[in-house]
Structure formats: structure tokens, C-alpha cells
GULO-573570 format. One record per residue (C-alpha): residue in three letters; z negated, y, x. Coordinates in steps of 0.5 Angstrom, whole numbers. Layout:
<atoms>
+--------+-------+-------+-------+
! residu !     Z !     Y !     X !
+--------+-------+-------+-------+
!    Ala !     Z !     Y !     X !
...
+--------+-------+-------+-------+
</atoms>
This chain:
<atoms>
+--------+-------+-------+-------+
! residu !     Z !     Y !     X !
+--------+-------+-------+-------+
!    Unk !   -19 !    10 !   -48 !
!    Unk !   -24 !     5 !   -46 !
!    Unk !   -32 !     8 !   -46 !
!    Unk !   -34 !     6 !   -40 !
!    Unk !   -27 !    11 !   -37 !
!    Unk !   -29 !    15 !   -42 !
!    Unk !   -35 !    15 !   -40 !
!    Unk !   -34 !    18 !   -32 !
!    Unk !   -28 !    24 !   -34 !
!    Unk !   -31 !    30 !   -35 !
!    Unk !   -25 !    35 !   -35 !
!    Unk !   -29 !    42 !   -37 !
!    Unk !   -34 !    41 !   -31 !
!    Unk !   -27 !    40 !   -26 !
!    Unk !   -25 !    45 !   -29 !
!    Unk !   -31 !    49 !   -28 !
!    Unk !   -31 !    47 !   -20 !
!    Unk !   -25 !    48 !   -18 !
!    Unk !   -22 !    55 !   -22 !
!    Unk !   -24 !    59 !   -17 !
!    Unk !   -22 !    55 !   -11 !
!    Unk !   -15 !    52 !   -14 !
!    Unk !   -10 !    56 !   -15 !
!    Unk !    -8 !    56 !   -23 !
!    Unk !     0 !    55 !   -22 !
!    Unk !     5 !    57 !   -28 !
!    Unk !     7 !    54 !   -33 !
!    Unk !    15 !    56 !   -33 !
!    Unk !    20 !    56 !   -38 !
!    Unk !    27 !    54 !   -35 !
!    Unk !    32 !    57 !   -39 !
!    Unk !    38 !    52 !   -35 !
!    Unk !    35 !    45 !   -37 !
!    Unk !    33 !    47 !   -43 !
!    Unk !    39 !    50 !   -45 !
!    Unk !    42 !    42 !   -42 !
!    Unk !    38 !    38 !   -46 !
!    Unk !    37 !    42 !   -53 !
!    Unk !    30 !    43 !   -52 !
!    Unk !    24 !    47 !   -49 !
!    Unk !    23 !    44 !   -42 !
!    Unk !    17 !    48 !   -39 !
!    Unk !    15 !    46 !   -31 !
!    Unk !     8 !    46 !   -29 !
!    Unk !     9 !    49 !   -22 !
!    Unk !     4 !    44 !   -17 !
!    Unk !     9 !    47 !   -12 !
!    Unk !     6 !    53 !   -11 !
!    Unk !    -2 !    51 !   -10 !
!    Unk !    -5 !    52 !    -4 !
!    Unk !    -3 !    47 !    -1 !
!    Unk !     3 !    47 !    -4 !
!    Unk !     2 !    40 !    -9 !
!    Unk !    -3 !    37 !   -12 !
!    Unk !    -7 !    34 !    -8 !
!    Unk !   -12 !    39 !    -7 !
!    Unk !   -15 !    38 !   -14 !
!    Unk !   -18 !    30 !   -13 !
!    Unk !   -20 !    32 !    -7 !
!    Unk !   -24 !    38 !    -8 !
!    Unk !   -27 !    35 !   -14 !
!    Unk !   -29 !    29 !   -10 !
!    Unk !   -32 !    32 !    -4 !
!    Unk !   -36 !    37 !    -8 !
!    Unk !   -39 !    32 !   -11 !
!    Unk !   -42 !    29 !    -5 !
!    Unk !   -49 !    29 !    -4 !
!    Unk !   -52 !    33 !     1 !
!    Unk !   -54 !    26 !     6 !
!    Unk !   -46 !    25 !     5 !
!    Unk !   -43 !    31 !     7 !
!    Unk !   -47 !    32 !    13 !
!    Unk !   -45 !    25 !    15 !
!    Unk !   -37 !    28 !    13 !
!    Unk !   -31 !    24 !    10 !
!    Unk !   -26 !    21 !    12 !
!    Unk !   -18 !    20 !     8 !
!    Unk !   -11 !    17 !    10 !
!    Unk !    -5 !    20 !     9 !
!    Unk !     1 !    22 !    11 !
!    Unk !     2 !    28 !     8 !
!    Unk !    -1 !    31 !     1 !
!    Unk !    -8 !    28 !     1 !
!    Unk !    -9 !    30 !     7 !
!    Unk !    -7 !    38 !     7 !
!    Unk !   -12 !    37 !     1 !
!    Unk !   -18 !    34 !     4 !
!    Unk !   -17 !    38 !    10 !
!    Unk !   -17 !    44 !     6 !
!    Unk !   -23 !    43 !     3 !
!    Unk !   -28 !    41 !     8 !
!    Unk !   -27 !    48 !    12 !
!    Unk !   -28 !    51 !     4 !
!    Unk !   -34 !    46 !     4 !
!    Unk !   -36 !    47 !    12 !
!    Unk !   -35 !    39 !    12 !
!    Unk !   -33 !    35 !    18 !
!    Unk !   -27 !    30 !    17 !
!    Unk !   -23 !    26 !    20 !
!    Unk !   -16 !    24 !    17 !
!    Unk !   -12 !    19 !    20 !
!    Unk !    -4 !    19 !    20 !
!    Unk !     1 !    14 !    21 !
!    Unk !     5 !    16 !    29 !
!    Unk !    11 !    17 !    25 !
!    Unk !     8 !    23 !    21 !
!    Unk !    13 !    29 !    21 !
!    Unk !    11 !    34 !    27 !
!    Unk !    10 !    39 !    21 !
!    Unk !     6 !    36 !    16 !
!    Unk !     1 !    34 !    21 !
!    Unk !     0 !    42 !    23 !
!    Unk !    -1 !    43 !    16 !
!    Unk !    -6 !    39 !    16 !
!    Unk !    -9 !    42 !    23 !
!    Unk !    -8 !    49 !    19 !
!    Unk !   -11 !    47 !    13 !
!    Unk !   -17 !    44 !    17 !
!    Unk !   -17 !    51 !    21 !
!    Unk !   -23 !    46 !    26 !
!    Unk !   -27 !    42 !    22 !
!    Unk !   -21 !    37 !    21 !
!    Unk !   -20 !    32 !    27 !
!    Unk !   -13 !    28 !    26 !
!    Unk !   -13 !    21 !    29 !
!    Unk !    -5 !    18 !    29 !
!    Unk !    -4 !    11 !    30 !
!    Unk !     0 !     5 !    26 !
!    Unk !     7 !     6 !    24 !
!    Unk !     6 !     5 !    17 !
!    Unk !     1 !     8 !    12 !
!    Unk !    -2 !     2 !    11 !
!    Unk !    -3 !     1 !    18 !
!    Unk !    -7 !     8 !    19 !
!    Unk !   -11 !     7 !    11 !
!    Unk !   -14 !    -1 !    15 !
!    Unk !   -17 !     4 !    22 !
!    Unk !   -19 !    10 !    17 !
!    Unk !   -23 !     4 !    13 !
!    Unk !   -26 !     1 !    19 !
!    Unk !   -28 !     8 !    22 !
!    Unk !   -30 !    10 !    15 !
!    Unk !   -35 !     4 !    16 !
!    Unk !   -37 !     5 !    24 !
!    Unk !   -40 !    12 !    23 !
!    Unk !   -43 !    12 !    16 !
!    Unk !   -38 !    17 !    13 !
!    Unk !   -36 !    18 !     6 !
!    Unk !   -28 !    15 !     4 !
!    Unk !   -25 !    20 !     1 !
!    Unk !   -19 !    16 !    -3 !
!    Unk !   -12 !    19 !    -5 !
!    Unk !   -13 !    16 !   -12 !
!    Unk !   -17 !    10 !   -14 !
!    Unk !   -24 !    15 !   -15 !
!    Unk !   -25 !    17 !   -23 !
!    Unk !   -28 !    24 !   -19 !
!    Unk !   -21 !    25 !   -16 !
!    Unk !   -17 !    23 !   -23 !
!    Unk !   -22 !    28 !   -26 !
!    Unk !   -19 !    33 !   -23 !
!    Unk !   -12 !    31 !   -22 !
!    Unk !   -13 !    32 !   -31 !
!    Unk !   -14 !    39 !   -29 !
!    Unk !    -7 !    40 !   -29 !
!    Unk !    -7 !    38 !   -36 !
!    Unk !   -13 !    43 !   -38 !
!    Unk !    -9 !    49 !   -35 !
!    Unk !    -2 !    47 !   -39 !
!    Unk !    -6 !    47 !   -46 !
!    Unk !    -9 !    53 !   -44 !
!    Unk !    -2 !    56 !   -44 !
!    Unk !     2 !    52 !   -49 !
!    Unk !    -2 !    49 !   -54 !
!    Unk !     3 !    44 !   -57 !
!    Unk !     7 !    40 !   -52 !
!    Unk !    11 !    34 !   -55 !
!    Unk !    12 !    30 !   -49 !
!    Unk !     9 !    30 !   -42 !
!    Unk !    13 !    28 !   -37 !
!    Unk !     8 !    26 !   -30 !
!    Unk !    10 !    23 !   -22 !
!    Unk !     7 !    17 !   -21 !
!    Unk !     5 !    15 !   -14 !
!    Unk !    -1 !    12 !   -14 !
!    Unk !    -3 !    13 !   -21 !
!    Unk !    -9 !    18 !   -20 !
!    Unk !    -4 !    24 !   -23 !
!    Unk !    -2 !    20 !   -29 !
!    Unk !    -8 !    18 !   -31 !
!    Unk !   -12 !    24 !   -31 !
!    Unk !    -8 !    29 !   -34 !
!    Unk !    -6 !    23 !   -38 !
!    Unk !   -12 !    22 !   -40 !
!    Unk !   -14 !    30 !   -43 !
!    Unk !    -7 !    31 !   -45 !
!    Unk !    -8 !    24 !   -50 !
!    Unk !   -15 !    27 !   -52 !
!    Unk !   -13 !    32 !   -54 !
!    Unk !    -6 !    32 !   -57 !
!    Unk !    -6 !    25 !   -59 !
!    Unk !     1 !    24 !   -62 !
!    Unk !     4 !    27 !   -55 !
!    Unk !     9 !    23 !   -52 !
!    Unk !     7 !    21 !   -44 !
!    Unk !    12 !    18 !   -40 !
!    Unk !    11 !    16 !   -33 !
!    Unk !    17 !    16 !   -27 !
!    Unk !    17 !    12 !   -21 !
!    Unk !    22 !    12 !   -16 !
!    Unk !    27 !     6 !   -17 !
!    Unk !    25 !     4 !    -9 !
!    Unk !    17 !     3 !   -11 !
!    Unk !    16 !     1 !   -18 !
!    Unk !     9 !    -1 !   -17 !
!    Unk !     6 !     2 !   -24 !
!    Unk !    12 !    -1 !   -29 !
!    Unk !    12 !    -8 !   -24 !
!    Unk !     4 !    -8 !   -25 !
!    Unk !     6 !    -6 !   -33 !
!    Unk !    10 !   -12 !   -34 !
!    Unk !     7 !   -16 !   -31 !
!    Unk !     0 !   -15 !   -35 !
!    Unk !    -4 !   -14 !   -28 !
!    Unk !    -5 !   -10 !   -22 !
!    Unk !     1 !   -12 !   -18 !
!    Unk !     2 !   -12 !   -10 !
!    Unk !    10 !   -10 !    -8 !
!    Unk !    13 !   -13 !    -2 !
!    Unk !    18 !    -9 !     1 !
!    Unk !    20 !    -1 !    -2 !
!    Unk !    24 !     4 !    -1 !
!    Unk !    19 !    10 !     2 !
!    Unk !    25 !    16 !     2 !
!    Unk !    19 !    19 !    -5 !
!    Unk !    14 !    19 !     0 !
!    Unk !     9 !    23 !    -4 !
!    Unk !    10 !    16 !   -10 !
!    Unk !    13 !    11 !    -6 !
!    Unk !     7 !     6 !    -6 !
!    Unk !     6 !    -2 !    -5 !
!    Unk !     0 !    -3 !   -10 !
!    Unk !    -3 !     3 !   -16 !
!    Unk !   -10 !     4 !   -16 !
!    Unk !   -14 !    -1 !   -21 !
!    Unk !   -16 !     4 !   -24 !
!    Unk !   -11 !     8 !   -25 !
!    Unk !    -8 !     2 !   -28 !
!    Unk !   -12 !     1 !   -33 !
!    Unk !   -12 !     8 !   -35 !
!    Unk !    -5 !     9 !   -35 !
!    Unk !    -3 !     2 !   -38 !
!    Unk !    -7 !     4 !   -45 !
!    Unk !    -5 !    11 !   -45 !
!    Unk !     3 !    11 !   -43 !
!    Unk !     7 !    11 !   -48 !
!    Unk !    14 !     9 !   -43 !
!    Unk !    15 !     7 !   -36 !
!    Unk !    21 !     9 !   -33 !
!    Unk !    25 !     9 !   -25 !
!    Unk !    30 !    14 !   -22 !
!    Unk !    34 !    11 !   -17 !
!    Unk !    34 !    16 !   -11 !
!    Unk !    40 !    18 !   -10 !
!    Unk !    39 !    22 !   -17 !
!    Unk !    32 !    25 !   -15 !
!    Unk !    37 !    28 !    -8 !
!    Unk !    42 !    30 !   -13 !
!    Unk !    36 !    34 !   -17 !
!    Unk !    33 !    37 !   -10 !
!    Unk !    39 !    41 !    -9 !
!    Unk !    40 !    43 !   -16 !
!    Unk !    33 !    46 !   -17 !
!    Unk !    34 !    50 !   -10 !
!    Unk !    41 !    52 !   -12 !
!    Unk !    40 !    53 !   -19 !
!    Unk !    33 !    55 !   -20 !
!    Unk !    30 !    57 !   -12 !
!    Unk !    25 !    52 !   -14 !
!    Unk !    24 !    48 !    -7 !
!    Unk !    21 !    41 !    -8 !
!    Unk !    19 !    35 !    -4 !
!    Unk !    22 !    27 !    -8 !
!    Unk !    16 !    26 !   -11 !
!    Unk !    16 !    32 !   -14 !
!    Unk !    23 !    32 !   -17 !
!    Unk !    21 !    26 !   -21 !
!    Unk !    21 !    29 !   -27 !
!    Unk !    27 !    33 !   -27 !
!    Unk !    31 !    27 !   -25 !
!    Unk !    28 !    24 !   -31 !
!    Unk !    31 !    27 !   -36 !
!    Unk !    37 !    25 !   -37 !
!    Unk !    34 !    18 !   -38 !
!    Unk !    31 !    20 !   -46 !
!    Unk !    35 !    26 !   -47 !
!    Unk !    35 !    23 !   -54 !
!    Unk !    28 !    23 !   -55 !
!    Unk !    26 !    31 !   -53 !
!    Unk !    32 !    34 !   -56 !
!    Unk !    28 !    40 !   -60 !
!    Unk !    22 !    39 !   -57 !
!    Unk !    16 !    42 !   -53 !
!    Unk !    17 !    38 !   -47 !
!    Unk !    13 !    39 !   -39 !
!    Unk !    15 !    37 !   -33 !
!    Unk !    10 !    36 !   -27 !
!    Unk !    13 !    39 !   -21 !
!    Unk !     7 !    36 !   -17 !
!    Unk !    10 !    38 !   -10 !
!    Unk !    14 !    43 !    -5 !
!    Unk !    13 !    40 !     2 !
!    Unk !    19 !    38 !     3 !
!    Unk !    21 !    39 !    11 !
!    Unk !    27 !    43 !    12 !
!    Unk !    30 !    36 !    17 !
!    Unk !    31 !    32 !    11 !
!    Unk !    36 !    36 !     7 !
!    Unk !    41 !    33 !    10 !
!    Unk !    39 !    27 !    11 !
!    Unk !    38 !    29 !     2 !
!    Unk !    46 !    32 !     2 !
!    Unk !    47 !    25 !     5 !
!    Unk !    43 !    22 !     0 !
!    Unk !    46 !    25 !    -7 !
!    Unk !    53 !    25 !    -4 !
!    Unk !    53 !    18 !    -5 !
!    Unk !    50 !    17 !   -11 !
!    Unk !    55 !    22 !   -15 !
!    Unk !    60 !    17 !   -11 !
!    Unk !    63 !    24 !    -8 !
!    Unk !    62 !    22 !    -2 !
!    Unk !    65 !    14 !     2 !
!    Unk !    65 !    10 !     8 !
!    Unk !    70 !     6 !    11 !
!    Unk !    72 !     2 !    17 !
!    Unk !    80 !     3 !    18 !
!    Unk !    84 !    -1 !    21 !
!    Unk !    90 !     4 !    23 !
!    Unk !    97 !     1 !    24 !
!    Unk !   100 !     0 !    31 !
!    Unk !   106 !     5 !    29 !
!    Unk !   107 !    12 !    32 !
!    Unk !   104 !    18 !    28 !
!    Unk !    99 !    13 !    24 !
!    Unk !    93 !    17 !    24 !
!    Unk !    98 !    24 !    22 !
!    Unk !   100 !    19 !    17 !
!    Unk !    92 !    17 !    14 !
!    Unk !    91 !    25 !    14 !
!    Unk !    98 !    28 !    10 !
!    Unk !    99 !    22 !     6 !
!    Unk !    93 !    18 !     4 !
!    Unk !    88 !    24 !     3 !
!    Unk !    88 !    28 !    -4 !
!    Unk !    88 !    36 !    -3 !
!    Unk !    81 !    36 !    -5 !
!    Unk !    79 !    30 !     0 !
!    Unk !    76 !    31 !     7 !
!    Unk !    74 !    26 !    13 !
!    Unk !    67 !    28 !    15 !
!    Unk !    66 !    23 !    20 !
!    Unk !    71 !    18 !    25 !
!    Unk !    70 !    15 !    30 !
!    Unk !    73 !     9 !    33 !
!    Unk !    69 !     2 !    33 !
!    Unk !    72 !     0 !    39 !
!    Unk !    77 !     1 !    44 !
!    Unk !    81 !    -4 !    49 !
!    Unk !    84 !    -3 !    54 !
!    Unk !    91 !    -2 !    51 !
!    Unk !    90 !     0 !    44 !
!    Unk !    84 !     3 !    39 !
!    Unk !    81 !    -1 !    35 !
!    Unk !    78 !     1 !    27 !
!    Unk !    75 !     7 !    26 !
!    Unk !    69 !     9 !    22 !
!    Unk !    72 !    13 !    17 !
!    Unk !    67 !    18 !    12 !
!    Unk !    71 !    22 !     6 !
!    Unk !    67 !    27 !     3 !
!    Unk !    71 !    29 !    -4 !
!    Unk !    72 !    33 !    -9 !
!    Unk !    72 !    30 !   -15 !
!    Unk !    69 !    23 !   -16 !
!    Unk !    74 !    21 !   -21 !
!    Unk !    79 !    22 !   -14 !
!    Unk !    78 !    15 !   -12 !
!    Unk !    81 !    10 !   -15 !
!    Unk !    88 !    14 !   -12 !
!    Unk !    85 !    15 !    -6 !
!    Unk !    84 !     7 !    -5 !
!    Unk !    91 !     6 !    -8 !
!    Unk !    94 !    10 !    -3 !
!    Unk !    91 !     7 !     2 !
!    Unk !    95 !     1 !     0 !
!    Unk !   101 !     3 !    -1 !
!    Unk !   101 !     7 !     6 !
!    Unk !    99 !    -1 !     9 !
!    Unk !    92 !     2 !    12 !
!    Unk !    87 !    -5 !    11 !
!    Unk !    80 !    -2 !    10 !
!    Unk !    72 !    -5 !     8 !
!    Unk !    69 !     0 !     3 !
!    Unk !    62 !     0 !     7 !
!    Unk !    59 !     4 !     0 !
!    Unk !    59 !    -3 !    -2 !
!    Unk !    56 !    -8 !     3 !
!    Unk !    49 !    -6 !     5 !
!    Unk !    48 !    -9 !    10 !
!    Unk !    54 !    -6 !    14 !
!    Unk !    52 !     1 !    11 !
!    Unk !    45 !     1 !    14 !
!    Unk !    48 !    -2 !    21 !
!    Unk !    54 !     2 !    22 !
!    Unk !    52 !     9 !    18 !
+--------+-------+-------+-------+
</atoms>
């Protein structure tokens, strides 16, 4: 770590700040993964903080610290979920006036979150389509009025108290080995990264980004701060175009791996974590999770932390999430059908085709003539992946021409 970063991160004063203002989450032993991975795998609940990530931290410890000209001019922040509940939360602890743009297509229930949390001194303004979007009318607002911008990461007080994440999880467990973090924008990384490696300098930290929005490991790769161009945003909470400069600087020195997970793994361990352990998580906040099997080899007999760093996730996206795992696991395929012009040739795909475990779980005919259906949509649900290859053979042998949409992006995307 660099003097001059040193320098501006003092984790014993953000502690001080927020202890009685956050919430101090659990540090919980998991005897499920644990057992799976030969280790001792503890979860650091963030899910469970007030504003249920977090975010509440940052932006606590940021604000605070605003001179007293600053606050009675208020702040400003944009965001499209998290930073913005922690924001909000803060100004009506604080009796500060903000004002928190998000884009219009903010999901209805995160934007009454926001308002609850504000509880009257928050005014939201939604405009653009992207965050990007409404992040240029905030900034442009921010300077109109004379206000304070209150960043979501890239600000040393908001990594500050980020860090304590990393103060609590010492106070409960003493010796952790590796220390597995999200990363959206970097700002958790790079804080309780940073107080973690102060502390225990052989820890092993291990960053994860999800595979659609590899902004941080590009940024790695590539020796400088890197802009992305177009990104998956399924990990809303860490899919991000662009980490913070200072994030980057930080968590280049400090962290000892980088690594993706494709997103369809994080739905897979979304609905474990909710059938298995009753831990409800938002995508980002499944990251470390799903990281696991990554460097199974690395923590086994090991003190090992994952940050489940959030729980707001809307309850309209699980199928959206099933969806997701289903194809990722190879459990579940599309196909467009061309049926044979015999009698019986659908009953025939039903009895014959499909295996005692498979079930159509969408059909619909593409187009219709006059005198004949065209090819139909077909989804199959089944019940071992390891099924396919005999299901596409039977296809063949019953003369049943199909397209395997699975495999063709595009087709995929316009069809299903």
C-alpha cells in the first residue's frame, strides 16, 4: 500500500462512526459449504444490514464528514439500488437534504425503498434509461445547486468505511486465511482489503466480478483503469463499465487473484442459498459463493470468508433467476421443431422423443398457413443433463428436424 493511500484510510475512526448507526452483521459459520469444500467457510452476512447491503457504510462515513456549510447545502448520488437506500438512510439519520437520481427503469421496489429510507428528506429524480445516463443529470445537478456528490465508490471516506466490514470480521475471527470480496466498482475491495492485509499480511484476498462485467481484471490485465464497452447487467449490484481510479490503484497492490463467474452459476447459487441455507441474496451478493469451486484446491483446510455483501433482490426476478441456472446447469433447452406432415406426429415427439424425466415447458407454433403448422418453439426441462445426447438422438431417429436455439445467440435472444 502506497503512503499517500495510507495516508487518507483510517478504519478505527469509521468504526467509531458508524457502530452505533450500522448494523453489526454476523459472521456465520456454514456447515453445508464448509463440509463441500473441506474448509471452514464463514459468511459475513451484509444481507442482513439495515438497508440490507453494504452500501450503508460508505456512504454514512462520507456524509458525516461534510463540513457544516456542505450539509446544509445537501447531497446528491446516483444509483440504482444500493447506494441509493444507503444515501437515503443516512440523510434522515443526519437531517440532510438529498437528492438521488435513478435511471426510469429502476424496479418500482427499489425505488420505494429509497423513499422509505428517506422517510421526507430524499427527493428522487428518475431520468435516463442507463445509470450512466441518470449518473451525467446528477453530476450536472450536483453542480447547478452547489451540493456535495456523494460517490458510490471512488471516494477514500467511502472506501473508509467499506473497510469496516473488515474490522468486524477480525473482531469475531482472529485468524482468516482467505478472504473472498464482490467487486463491482471496487470501493468494498479496496477498503476491507486494505485493513485485512494491514492486519494479517499473509491473508490471501481474491476479488470476483461476474463474467459479463470484467471491469476490474480487464483494468488488471491491461496495467490502467479501463473503460468496457457493452456488459452483461443481470449483477446489477457489480456490473459496472468502468472501477473507480481509486479503487483500482488499491486493489491492483492488494489483491492476491482475480477471477469471473459466469452468470448463470451465480442464479445456481442464488436458489441454493434460499433452498438450502434460507439466505436471500441479490446476484452480486452471491459472488463469492459462486466462487468457490473456482479454488476449491486452494482453501481446503482453511479459514475461509465470504462477503455476502447483499439481499435486495426483487422477488419478480426468481423466475427470470430459475430461468437463468436452468440453462447454465444444461438442465434446461430450446429448440425450434419442424414436425413431420404424418398423423399422430406430436404424440409421437411426446411418447417417443421425450425421456421419463423430460418435460415440454414451453410450445408454440412459430407460424401458421392456412393449410398446415409451421415449426414450433419447443422448451425442455430435464431431469438430468447428462439426458441430452439421447434426447437429440431420438429426435433423429423419429425424422424430427430441429435448431438447438441454446446455441445460437442470437436466435436465443430473439425467439426466447
Amino acid at each position: 500500500m502506497d503512503t499517500d493511500t495510507a495516508l487518507h484510510l483510517d478504519f478505527d475512526a469509521a468504526y467509531a462512526r458508524l457502530k452505533d448507526v450500522v448494523k453489526r452483521t454476523p459472521l456465520e459459520y456454514n456447515q453445508r459449504l464448509s463440509e463441500k469444500y473441506e474448509c471452514n467457510i464463514y459468511l459475513k452476512r451484509e444481507d442482513m444490514q439495515i438497508v440490507r447491503s453494504y452500501k450503508l457504510r460508505g456512504a454514512y462515513n462520507m456524509i458525516s464528514q461534510l463540513s457544516a456549510d456542505e450539509l446544509s447545502s445537501g447531497v446528491v448520488c446516483a444509483s440504482a439500488g444500493n447506494h441509493a437506500q444507503g444515501v437515503a438512510y443516512s440523510c434522515k439519520k443526519m437531517g440532510v437534504k438529498g437528492v438521488i437520481f435513478m435511471p426510469e427503469i429502476t424496479p418500482k421496489q427499489k425505488v420505494n425503498q429509497t423513499e422509505m429510507f428517506g422517510n421526507g428528506n430524499v427527493e428522487l429524480v428518475l431520468t435516463g434509461d442507463t445509470f450512466d445516463d441518470c449518473l451525467r443529470e446528477a453530476l450536472a445537478y450536483t453542480a447547478e445547486h452547489g451540493m456535495t456528490f456523494i460517490p458510490p465508490f471512488d471516494d477514500y471516506r467511502t472506501i473508509e468505511g467499506q473497510g469496516t466490514v473488515g474490522v468486524e470480521i477480525l473482531q469475531d475471527l482472529p485468524n482468516p486465511e482467505v478472504a473472498i470480496m464482490p467487486i463491482g466498482g471496487g470501493g468494498l475491495a479496496a477498503g476491507m482489503g486494505t485493513y485485512l492485509k494491514q492486519t494479517i499480511p499473509g491473508i490471501k484476498l481474491i476479488g470476483v466480478e461476474p463474467e459479463g462485467a470484467p471491469s476490474m481484471l480487464t483494468s488488471m490485465q491491461n496495467g490502467e483503469n479501463t473503460t468496457l464497452g457493452d456488459i452483461d447487467r443481470f449483477v446489477d449490484g457489480a456490473a459496472v463499465k468502468r472501477v473507480g481510479e481509486k479503487t483500482f490503484n488499491i486493489c491492483r497492490e492488494i489483491l492476491d487473484d482475480m477471477l469471473t463467474v459466469p452468470e448463470g452459476k451465480v442464479c445456481t447459487t442464488i436458489l441454493r442459498l434460499y433452498n438450502e441455507d434460507a439466505i436471500v441474496v441479490e446476484p452480486a451478493g452471491a459472488l463469492s459463493v459462486t466462487a468457490l469451486d473456482a479454488v476449491k484446491d486452494q482453501i481446503r483446510g482453511k479459514n475461509v470468508v465470504c462477503i455476502i455483501s447483499g439481499g435486495n433482490n426483487d422477488i419478480d426476478r426468481m423466475a427470470e433467476i430459475k430461468e437463468k441456472s436452468l440453462l447454465y446447469e444444461g438442465l434446461k433447452h430450446y429448440f425450434i421443431v419442424r414436425f413431420p406432415q404424418r398423423p399422430g406426429a406430436l404424440k409421437l415427439f411426446v411418447t417417443e422423443v421425450l425421456g421419463p424425466g423430460d418435460d415440454i415447458t414451453r410450445f408454440e407454433f412459430i407460424k401458421k398457413t392456412s393449410k398446415e403448422n409451421g415449426p414450433a418453439l419447443v422448451g425442455i426441462e430435464l431431469k438430468n443433463a447428462g439426458d441430452y445426447p439421447a434426447l437429440l438422438q431420438r429426435m433423429q431417429e423419429n425424422r424430427f428436424e430441429v435448431i438447438e436455439i441454446n446455441k445460437d445467440a442470437t436466435l436465443f435472444e430473439y425467439l426466447v
